[in-house]
N, C-alpha and C positions, 0 to 999 in steps of 0.2 A: 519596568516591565519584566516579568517573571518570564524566565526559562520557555517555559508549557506558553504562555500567550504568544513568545516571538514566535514558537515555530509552528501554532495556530495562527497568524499574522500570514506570515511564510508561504504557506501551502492555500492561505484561500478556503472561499467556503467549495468549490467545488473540484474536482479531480476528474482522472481519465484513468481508469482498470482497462487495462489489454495486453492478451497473449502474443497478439500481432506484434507488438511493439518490443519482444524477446526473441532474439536468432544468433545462433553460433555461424551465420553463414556470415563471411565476407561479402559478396557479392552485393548483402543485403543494406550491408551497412549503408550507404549514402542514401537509397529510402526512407532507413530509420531515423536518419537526423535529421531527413527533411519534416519526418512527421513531426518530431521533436520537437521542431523549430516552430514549422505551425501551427503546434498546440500550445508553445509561447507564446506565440503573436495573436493566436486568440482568447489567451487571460486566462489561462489555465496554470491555477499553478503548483498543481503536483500531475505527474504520470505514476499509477504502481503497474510493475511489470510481476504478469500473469503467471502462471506456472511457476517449478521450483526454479528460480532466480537467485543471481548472487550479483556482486557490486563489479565482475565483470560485464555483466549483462546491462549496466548501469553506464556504467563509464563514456560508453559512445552517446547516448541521449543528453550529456553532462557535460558532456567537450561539444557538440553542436547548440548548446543553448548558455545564457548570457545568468539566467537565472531563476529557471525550473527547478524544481527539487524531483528527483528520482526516487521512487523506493522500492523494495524488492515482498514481493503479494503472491508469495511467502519464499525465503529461505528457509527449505528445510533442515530441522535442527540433525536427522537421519543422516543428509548427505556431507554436511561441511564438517568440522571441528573447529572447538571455540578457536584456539589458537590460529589457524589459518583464517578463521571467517573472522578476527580481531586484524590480524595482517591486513587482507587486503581493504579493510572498511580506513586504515589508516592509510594506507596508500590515496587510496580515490582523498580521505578528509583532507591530505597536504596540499593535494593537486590542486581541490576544489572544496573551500571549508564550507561546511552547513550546506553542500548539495546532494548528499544523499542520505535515506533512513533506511536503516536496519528492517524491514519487517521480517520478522519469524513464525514460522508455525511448527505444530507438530505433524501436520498432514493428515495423512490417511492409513490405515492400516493394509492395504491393496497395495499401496505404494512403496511401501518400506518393509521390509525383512525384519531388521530387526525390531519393528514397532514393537514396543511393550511399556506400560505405567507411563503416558504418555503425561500426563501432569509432573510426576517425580522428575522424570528424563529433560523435560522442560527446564525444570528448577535447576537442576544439574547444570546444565546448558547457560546457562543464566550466572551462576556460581565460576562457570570456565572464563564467560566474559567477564567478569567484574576482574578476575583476574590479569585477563589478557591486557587489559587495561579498557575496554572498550565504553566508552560514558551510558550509562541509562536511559541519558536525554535524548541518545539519537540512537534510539531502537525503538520500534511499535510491535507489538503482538498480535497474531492473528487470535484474538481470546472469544467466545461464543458463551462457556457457562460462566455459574457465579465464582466457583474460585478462582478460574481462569482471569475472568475481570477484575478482581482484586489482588492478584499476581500484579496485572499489568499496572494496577493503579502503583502497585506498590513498588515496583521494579522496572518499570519503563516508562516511555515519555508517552504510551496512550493505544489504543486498540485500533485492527482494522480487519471486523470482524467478516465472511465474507457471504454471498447472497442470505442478509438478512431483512425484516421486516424495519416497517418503521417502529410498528411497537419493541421489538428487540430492544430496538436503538435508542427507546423513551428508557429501558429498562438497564439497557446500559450506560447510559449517562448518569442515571441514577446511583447506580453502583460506585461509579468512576469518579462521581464528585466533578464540580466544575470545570477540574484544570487542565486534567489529561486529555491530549488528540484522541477524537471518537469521529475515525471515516469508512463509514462502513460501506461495503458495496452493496447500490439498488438495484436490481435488476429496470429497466424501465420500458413504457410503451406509448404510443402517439394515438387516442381514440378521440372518436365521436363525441362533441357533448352537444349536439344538437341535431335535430333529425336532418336529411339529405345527404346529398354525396359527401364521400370523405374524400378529402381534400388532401390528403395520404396516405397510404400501406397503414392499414389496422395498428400495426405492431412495426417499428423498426428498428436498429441499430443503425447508434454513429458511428461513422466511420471518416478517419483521415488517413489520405495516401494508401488506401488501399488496407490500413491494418484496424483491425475491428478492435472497437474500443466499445470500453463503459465508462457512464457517467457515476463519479462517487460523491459522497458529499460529506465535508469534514465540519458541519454544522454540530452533530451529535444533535440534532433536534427530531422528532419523528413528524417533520414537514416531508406531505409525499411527494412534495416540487423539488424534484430534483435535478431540470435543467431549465 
């Protein structure tokens, strides 16, 4: 079994995206590991946490669960440095092997001061970790265009591009070639497909323990069933 299949195995065809699921509060912690837990017990098997996230933000979801894989949707590449964001990915790996991935992005230019050649700065980024020591295999990239997706093909263990379509997704897989993780985040909704009452709120979000999640799905197929 190849690298890219285990950790496609791993993760399952579907995921859970939520900001709810990232907090620097204390306080919060034991809610969050309870969501954690019973988003294990419901057969899920990746969380990516929302916003810019790092493998502290990781860590508590990973000590309350047996064997969820955590990942971060996205580290910005703006706030951390390779060499620290190599530290602590090795810290959490010793603690708990194969239960977290790397995800990266470049963001947003709103968000970062110094945003500038946001592909170059990538690459850079990318060059600091191979350095730092940090494996390819267990990092994904938040990648949207073509070079970006052939970046990821070529340099990470796979893409998690974020509110995209399924055609993207048809379009990225294609790029990616079979092997690479392709979870992209769907946005999704509950309608009518027959006339009379609905039988629920038009439109909803899942949610556990309180922290609003999405449904992602690490198929890379452009199947719009995504729960």
């Amino acid at each position: 079994m190849t690298t890219a299949t285990a950790l496609k195995d791993t993760i399952g065809r579907y995921g859970i995206w939520s900001v709810g699921l990232r907090s620097e509060d204390p306080d919060r912690r034991g809610e969050l590991a309870e969501a954690a837990a019973e988003l294990e017990e419901l057969g899920y098997g990746a969380v990516w946490l929302g916003g810019n996230t790092s493998a502290a933000n990781a860590a508590p979801l990973i000590e309350a669960t047996s064997r969820l894989t955590v990942g971060t949707s996205i580290q910005s590449i703006w706030e951390h440095e390779p060499d620290a964001t190599a530290a602590s990915f090795a810290e959490l790996e010793a603690a708990h092997p194969g239960r977290f991935l790397l995800g990266l992005g470049v963001s947003h230019a709103k968000r970062a001061e110094q945003y500038r050649r946001p592909y170059s700065a990538l690459v850079s980024y990318l060059d600091g970790l191979d350095t730092a020591g940090l494996p390819a295999d267990r990092r994904v990239l938040a990648a949207l265009g073509p070079k970006s997706l052939e970046l990821t093909r070529d340099r990470s263990a796979g893409a998690i591009p974020y509110l995209v379509t399924p055609e993207h997704t048809a379009h990225a897989r294609e790029l990616l070639g079979e092997g690479p993780l392709l979870a992209p985040n769907w946005r999704w909704s509950r309608r009518r497909t027959r006339p009379g009452p609905a039988p629920w709120p038009a439109s909803s979000s899942a949610s556990i323990s309180r922290c609003r999640t999405t449904p992602t799905t690490s198929s890379g197929t452009a199947s719009p069933r995504t729960t």
